[in-house]
C-alpha positions in Angstrom: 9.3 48.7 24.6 9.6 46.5 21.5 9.9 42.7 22.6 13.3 41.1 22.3 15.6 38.4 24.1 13.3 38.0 27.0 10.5 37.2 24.6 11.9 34.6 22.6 12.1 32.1 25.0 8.4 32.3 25.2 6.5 29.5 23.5 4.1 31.2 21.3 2.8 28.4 20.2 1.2 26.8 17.0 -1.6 28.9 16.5 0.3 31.7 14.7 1.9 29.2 12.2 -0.9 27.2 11.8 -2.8 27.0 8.3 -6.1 27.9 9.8 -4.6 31.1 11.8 -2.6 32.2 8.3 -6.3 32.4 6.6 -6.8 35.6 8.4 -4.8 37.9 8.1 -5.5 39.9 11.0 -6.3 38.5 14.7 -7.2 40.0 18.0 -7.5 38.3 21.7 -8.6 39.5 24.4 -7.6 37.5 28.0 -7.5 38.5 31.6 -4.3 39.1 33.7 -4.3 36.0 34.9 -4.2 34.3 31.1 -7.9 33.2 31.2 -8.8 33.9 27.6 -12.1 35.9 26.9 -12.4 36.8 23.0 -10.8 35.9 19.5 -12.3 37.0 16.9 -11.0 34.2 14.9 -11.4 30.0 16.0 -12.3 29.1 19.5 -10.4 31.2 22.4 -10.9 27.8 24.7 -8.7 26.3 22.1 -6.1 28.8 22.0 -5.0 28.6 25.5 -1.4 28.1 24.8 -1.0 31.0 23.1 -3.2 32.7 25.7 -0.7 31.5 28.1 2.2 32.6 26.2 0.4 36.6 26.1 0.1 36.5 30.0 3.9 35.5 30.6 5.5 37.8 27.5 3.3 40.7 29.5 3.9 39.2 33.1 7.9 39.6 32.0 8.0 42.9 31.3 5.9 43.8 33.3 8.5 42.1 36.1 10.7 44.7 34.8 8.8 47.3 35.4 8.6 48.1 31.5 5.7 47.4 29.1 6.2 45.2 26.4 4.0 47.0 23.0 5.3 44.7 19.9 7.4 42.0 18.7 7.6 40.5 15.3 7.2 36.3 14.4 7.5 36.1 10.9 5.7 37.9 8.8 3.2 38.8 11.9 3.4 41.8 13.8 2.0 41.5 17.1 0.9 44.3 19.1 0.2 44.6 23.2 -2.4 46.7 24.9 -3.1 46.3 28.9 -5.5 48.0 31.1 -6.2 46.9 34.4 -7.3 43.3 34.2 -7.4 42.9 30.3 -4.8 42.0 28.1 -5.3 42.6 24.4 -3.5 41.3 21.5 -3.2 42.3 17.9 -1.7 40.4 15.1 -1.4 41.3 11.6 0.6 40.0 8.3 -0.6 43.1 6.4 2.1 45.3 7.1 -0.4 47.4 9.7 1.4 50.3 11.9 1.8 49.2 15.4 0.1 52.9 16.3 -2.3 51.4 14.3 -3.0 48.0 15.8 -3.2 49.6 19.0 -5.5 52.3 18.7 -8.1 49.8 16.9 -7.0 47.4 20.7 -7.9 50.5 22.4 -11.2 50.6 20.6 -12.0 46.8 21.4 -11.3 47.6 25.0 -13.3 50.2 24.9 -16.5 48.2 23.5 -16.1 45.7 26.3 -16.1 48.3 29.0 -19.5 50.2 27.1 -21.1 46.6 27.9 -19.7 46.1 31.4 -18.3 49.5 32.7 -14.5 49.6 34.0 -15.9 50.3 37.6 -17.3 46.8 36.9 -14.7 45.4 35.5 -12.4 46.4 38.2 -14.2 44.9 40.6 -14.8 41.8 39.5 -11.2 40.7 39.0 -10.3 42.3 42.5 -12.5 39.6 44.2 -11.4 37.0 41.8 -8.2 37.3 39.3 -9.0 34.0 37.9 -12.5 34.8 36.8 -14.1 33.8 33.6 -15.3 36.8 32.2 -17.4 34.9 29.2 -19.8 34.5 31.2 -20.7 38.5 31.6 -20.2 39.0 28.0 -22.3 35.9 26.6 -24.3 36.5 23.6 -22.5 40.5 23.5 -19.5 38.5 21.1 -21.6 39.5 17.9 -21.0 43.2 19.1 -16.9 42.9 19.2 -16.9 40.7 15.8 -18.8 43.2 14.4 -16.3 45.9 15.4 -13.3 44.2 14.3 -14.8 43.5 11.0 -15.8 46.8 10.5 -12.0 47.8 11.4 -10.5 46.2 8.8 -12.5 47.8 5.8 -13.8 51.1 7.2 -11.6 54.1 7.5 -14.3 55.8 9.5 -13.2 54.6 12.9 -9.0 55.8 12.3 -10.6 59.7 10.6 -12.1 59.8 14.3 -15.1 61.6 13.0 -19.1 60.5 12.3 -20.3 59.3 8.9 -23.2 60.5 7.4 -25.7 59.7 5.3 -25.8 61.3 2.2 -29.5 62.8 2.4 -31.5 66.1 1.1 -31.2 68.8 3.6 -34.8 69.9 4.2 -35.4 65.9 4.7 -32.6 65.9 7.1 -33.8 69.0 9.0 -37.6 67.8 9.1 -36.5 64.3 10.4 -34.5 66.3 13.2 -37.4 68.3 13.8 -39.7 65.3 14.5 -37.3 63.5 17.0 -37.1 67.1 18.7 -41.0 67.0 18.9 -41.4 64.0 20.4 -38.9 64.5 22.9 -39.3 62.0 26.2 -38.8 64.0 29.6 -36.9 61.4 30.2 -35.0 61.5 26.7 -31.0 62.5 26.3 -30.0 62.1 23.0 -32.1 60.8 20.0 -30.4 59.6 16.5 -31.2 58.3 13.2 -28.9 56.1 11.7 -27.7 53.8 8.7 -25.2 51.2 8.5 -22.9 53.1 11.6 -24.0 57.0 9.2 -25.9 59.6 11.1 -28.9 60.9 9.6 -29.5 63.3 12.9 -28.6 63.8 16.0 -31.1 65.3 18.9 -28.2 66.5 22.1 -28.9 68.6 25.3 -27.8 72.2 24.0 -24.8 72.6 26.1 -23.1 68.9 25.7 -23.0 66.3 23.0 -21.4 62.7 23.4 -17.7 62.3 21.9 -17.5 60.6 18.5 -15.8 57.9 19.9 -18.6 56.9 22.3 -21.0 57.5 19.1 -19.1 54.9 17.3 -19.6 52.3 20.1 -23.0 52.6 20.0 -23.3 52.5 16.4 -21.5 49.5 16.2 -23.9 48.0 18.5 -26.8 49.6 16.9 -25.8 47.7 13.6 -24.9 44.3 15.0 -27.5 41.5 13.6 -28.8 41.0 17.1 -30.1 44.2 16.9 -31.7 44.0 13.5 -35.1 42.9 14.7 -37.7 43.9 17.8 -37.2 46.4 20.1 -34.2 46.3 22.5 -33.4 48.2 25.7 -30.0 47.8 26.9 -27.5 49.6 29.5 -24.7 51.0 27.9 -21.6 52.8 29.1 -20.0 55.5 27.3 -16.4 55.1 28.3 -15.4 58.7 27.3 -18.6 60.4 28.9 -18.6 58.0 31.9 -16.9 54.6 32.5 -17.6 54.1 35.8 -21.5 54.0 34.8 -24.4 52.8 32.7 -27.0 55.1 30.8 -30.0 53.3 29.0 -30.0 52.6 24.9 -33.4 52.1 22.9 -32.5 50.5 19.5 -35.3 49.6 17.2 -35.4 49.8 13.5 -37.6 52.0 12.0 -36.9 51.1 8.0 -35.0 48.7 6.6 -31.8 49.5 7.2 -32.6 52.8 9.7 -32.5 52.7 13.0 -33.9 54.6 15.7 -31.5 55.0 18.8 -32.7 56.8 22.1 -30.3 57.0 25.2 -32.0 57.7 28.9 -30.9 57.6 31.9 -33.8 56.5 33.3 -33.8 52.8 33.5 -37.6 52.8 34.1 -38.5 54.6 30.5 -38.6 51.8 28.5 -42.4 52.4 27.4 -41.4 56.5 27.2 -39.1 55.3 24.4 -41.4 52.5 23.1 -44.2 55.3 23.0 -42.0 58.0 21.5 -40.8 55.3 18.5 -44.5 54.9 17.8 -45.3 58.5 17.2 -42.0 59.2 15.6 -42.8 56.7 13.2 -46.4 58.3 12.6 -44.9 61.5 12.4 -41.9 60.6 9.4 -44.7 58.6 7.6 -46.8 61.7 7.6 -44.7 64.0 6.7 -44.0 63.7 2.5 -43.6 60.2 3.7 -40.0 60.7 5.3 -40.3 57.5 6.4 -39.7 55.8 2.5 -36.7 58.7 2.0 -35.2 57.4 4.7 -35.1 53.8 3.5 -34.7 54.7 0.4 -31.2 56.6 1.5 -30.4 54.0 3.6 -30.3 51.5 0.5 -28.2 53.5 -1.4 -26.2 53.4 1.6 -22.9 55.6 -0.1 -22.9 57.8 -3.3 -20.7 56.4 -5.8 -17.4 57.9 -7.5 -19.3 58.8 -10.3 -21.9 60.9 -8.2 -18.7 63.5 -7.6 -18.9 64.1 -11.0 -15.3 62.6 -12.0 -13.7 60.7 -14.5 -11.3 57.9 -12.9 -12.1 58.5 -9.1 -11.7 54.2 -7.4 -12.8 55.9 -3.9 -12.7 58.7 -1.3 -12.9 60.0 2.3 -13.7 63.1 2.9 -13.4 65.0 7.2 -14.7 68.0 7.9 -12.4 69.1 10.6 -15.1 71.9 11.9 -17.9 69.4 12.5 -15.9 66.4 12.9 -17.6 64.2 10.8 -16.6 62.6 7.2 -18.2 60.9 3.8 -16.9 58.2 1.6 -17.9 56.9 -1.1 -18.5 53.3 -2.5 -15.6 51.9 -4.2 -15.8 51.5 -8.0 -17.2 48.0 -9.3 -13.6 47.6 -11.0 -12.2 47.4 -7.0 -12.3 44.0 -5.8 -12.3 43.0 -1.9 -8.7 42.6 -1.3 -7.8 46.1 -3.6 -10.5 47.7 -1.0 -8.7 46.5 1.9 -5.2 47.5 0.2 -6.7 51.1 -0.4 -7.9 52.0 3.2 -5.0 50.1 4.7 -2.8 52.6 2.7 -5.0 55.4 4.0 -4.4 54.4 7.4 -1.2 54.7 7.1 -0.9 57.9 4.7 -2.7 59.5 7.9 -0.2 58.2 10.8 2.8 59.2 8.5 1.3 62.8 7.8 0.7 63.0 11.4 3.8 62.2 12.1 4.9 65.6 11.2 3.9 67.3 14.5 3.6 71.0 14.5 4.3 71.1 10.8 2.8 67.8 9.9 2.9 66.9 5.8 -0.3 68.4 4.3 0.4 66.3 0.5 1.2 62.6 0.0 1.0 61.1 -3.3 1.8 57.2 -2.8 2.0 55.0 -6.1 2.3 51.6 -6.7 2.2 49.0 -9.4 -1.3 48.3 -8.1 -2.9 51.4 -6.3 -2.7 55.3 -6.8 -3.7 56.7 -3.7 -3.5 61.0 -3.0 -3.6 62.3 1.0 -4.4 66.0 1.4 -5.0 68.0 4.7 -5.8 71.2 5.2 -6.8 73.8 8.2 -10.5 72.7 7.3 -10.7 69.5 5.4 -8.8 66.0 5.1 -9.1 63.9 1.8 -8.1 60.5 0.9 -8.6 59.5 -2.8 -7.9 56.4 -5.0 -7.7 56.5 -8.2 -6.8 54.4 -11.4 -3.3 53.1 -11.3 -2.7 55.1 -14.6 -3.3 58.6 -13.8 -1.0 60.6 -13.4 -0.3 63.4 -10.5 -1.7 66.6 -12.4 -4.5 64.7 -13.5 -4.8 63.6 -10.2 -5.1 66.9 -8.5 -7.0 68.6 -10.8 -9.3 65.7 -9.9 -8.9 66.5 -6.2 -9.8 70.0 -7.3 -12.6 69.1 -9.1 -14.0 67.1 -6.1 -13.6 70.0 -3.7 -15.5 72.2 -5.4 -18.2 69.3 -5.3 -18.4 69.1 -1.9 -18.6 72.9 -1.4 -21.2 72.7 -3.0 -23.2 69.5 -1.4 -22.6 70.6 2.1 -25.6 70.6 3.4 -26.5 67.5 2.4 -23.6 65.6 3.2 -23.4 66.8 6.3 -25.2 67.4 9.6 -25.1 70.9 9.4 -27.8 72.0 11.9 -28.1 69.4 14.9 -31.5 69.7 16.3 -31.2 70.7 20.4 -33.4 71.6 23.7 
């Protein structure tokens, strides 16, 4: 339920009116139940104990109740709740962000703290002791969550629910996957290349593949600076494969800016995967040196509104419902940083409201306002998110749309991953 009377006699605290919290406009926390804090994003979670405190005893209230406490409002903030098991998570935002929203991107959170701990693990640590200082398991893994959040405040990718991909010729694309296939480990699950959090290809046993949620975990992590350099070799969980469990991540850059991701679950292959880098390296240099494409894709890292072959397009996402994955584009250089945000905070939303529709969700939104022009479209195959200059008006707008469509149609195969490589 919505927090009301009970929660108002709860000392928040200063830390949501105070001049340093106001410079962000979006927070999250993350404390155990028995208020021992564990992340911000934002300042120093040892100094936010008060308001860690208050989050424990506006939860431990309703929870009294036998109800769940999801929101409340102070100010201009709206702060969102999200519990499971021992964590509590918190999300607060002044931007007007859909408490669906803010809790589906606290779900995501939770879920990269149980891909580096497991909730088996998790669970049993705060059996034996509810008052346990869980910093200490997830020391030097912070980078990984601030990464995340970041990411979730100016990427649209994470709320479509699909992969991104690399825009990238599609004979490159299918020799690359072709490689990875040939130097196949025994020991060797799945295989990717990737840029920036885009898939270039994916290598999957024929008869599963990993959910894109999972995907976007490990991405994250694969793009977090402390991966950037050497060779790593990590345990990861996959919460929607297995969260009781660890299989084993490779992550080494191959290119500037591509990296080469291997998952085992053999803990012991670490030199399998060192080896196989080695030779898929060899292999992509060899081959019309795929090894330069690559990087040189990688730097171009999103076509631009122009590439679509439009007058007036600011920016756009494109899902393909079939294979669950998506494209966007960069945003024009006339876009500054807090129009971007704007833009894909309105997507977010366009896409909650059109959801909201059920079995006959809204398939056409067409949102103006003094500053942003901003079309959402979904169909049986596709959904599409455009913005556009504040002046244009709705015909010119979907003939735009149309225009675009019949881009993609044709670019398929190289926007996409059409033919996943599997054994």
């Amino acid at each position: 339920m919505d927090g009301d009377a009970p929660v108002a006699a709860v000392p928040v605290g200063g830390e949501l009116s105070s001049a340093e919290w106001r410079a962000h406009g979006r927070h999250f926390l993350v404390l155990s139940s028995a208020g021992k804090p564990i992340y911000t994003r934002h300042g120093d979670e040892a100094q936010l104990s008060m308001l860690m405190s208050a989050v424990q005893a506006i939860v431990s209230s309703f929870s009294d109740m036998s109800d769940a406490v999801r929101s409340l409002s102070a100010g201009a903030q709206t702060i969102v709740f999200y519990t499971s098991g021992p964590l509590y998570l918190l999300g607060a935002s002044d931007r007007g962000d859909p408490e669906e929203l803010l809790r589906s991107e606290l779900q995501l959170v939770h879920s990269q703290i149980v891909s580096i701990l497991t909730r088996a693990q998790l669970t049993r640590i705060f059996e034996q002791r509810s008052n346990f200082d869980l910093r200490q398991l997830l020391g030097g893994t912070e980078g990984i969550i601030d990464h995340l959040v970041d990411r979730l405040d100016v990427d649209f990718g994470f709320a479509l629910g699909s992969l991104d991909t690399l825009w990238m010729r599609y004979a490159q694309r299918e020799r690359v996957g072709k490689v990875l296939l040939s130097r196949r480990p025994k020991s060797l699950l799945y295989a990717m290349v990737v840029s920036d959090m885009k898939l270039v290809t994916l290598l999957r046993p024929r008869k599963h593949s990993l959910h894109p949620a999972d995907l976007h975990l490990l991405f994250n992590m694969a793009a977090a600076p402390a991966f950037a350099a050497g060779e790593h070799w990590t345990p990861v969980c996959f919460p929607r494969f297995n969260d009781q469990g660890f299989l084993h991540v490779y992550i080494s850059y191959i290119a500037a800016g591509v990296a080469l991701v291997l998952v085992s679950a053999d803990r012991d292959s670490f030199f399998a995967m060192t080896q196989c880098r080695r030779l898929v390296c060899e292999d992509l240099a060899a081959a019309d040196d795929l090894l330069q494409r690559l990087e040189d894709a990688a730097a171009q890292r999103a076509l631009h509104p122009s590439e679509l072959g439009v007058a007036g397009l600011l920016q756009l996402y494109y899902r393909h419902k079939t294979l669950v994955q998506h494209f966007g584009t960069r945003f024009d250089e006339s876009v500054g940083d807090e129009q971007a945000r704007r833009i894909v905070n309105t997507y977010k939303r366009l896409r909650l409201h059109m959801a909201k529709g059920g079995q006959k969700p809204l398939r056409i939104i067409y949102y103006r306002s003094a500053a942003d022009t901003v079309l959402a479209w979904q169909s049986r195959s596709f959904e599409l998110y455009a913005a556009v200059a504040p002046t244009m008006d709705v015909k010119s707008m979907i003939r735009l749309v149309n225009a675009v469509l019949e881009w993609v149609e044709k670019e398929e195969d190289h926007l996409f991953v059409i033919n996943s490589p599997s054994y």
